[in-house]
C-alpha positions, 0 to 999 in steps of 0.5 A: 500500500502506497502512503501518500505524504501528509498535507503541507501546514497551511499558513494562516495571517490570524491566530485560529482556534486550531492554534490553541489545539496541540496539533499541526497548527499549535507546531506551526505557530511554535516553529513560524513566530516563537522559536525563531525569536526566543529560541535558546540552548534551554527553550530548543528542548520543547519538553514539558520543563525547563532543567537549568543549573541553580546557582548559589544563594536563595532562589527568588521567584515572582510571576504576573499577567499582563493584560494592558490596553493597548497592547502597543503604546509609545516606546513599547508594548505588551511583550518588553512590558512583561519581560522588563516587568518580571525581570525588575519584581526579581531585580528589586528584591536583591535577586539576579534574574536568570530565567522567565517563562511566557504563558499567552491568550491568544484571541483568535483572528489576532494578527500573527504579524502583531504576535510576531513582532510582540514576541520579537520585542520579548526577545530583545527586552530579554536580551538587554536584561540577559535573561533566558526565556526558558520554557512557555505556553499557548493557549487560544479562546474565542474572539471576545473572550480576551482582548487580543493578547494576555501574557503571564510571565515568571521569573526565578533569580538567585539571590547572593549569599549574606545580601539582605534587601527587605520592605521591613529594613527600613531605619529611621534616618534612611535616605529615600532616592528615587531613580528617575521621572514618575508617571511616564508610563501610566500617562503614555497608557493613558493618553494614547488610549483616550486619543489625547495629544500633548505638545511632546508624545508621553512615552513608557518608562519601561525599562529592565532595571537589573543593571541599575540596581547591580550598580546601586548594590556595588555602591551602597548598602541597601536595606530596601528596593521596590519598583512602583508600579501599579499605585505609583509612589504614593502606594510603594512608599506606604507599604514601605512604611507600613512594613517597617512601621515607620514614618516617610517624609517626602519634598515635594519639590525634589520629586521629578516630574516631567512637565508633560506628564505634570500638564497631563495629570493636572488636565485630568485630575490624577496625583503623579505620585499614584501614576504607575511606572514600569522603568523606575526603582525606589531605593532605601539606604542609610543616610551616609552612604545617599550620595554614593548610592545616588551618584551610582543611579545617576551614572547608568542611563536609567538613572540619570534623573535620580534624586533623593526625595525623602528620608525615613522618621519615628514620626508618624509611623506607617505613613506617607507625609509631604511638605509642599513648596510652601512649607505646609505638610500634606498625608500621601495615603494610599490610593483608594481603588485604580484610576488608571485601569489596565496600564500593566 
């Protein structure tokens, strides 16, 4: 009996259900759109895990899901946001990010050329950040059932033996510095979203931030690191407060704002301090070694705009207070609810 050859992999333009069905089409989406560009000596496997070696030290992990709208912004989308996302959660607790994993969802009748060059940016954030994507998944759903694309993303990193980096370190007298312009994200969400145009574009902050911090650790001792994301500063520094049960004191004036992102805000009635950032790091250091640790944030390209803004206080604990240009005081509280829904 004469076996005649199997039919050639029919090349779509949109993502079918078939995708998603563990069959020819879930191999061609692999071989045409993921493995081309993540590919790696760990992800080439395909088996069922990702086997790496472990390094010395703990082992920090993290995960999120990233379901921001729009999947493409000014300066970046949904794919470098998730990388840079994953890799600084680990990065700001004093890890060093080596491995990530990528889950999609998948709506069908997405653009495979959109797919691609989502991916393509996940493979460069992964690149610049020096992490391996190392093992993922593909899952499909009828169009209305996600809005084009959701991705999760996990990470592990090893943290380095005798390095301490904690929200609960927090010491009165620490100096408060902060990495660079806030808002820019979560504006550039915002903005293109609704159709509002600025005299300059707002573009996303976001950034990998494991090389910033490596210089920050080489130059100071730490007690504590976060990135303000959702909620902004005004939600980081109060679970730093709340952590370490002291006070914060911020200067207003010191906290950089690009002027854009100020104008924006004031437009539309949002606190830049609970705008979320996706290229920034909050640092905590003792007072003496600040301008080490600030002169070592501002040497690296993601913190050029660094500036110390606050200090820690036995005052007030488990609270967030500014003083204003004019000399009065004001309580930054934690933002009640989102006011920017889906920037991450």
């Amino acid at each position: 009996m004469q076996l005649s050859c199997p039919s050639p992999i029919l090349r779509h333009e949109t993502v079918q259900m078939a995708h998603g069905a563990g069959g020819r089409l879930s191999q061609e989406l692999t071989a045409r759109v993921f493995m081309p560009h993540l590919g790696n000596p760990v992800l080439d496997q395909l088996d069922d895990q990702a086997r790496f070696e472990a390094e010395p030290g703990r082992i920090a992990f993290t995960t999120d899901t990233y379901v921001v709208s729009p999947i493409f912004f000014p300066g970046g989308n949904i794919g470098d946001l998730a990388v840079n996302g994953t890799v600084n959660d680990l990065a700001v607790g004093g890890a060093v990010p080596r491995y990530l994993s990528a889950g999609f969802v998948l709506e069908e009748g997405l653009p495979l050329a959109d797919l691609e060059r989502i991916v393509a940016s996940m493979a460069e954030a992964a690149r610049k950040a020096g992490v391996v994507i190392a093992c993922g998944d593909t899952k499909v759903v009828q169009k209305g059932q996600c809005d084009r694309i959701f991705i999760n993303t996990s990470g592990v990193g090893f943290i380095p033996p005798g390095r301490d980096v904690s929200c609960r370190n927090l010491r009165p007298g620490d100096a408060v510095i902060l990495s660079g312009t806030i808002g820019d994200h979560g504006m550039a969400i915002l903005t293109t979203r609704e159709g509002l145009s600025f005299q300059s574009r707002i573009q996303t902050d976001s950034a990998a931030l494991n090389g910033l911090v490596a210089e920050v650790l080489g130059a100071a001792n730490v007690h504590a690191m976060r990135d303000p994301t959702r909620g902004g500063v005004a939600a980081t520094l109060n679970e730093l407060a709340n952590s370490s049960s002291v006070g914060i004191e911020l200067a207003e004036a010191a906290i950089p704002v690009r002027e854009e992102v100020r104008g924006a805000a004031e437009l539309l009635g949002i606190d830049p301090l609970t705008i979320a950032n996706e290229g920034k790091m909050l640092a905590v250091v003792p007072a003496a070694e600040a301008d080490s640790a600030l002169a070592a944030m501002r040497a690296h390209e993601h913190g050029r705009d660094a500036a110390i803004i606050g200090k820690v206080t036995e005052e007030h604990p488990g609270m967030v207070v500014m003083r204003t240009p004019f000399g009065s005081r004001r309580i930054v509280e934690m933002p009640l609810g989102e006011q920017l829904p889906r920037i991450c």
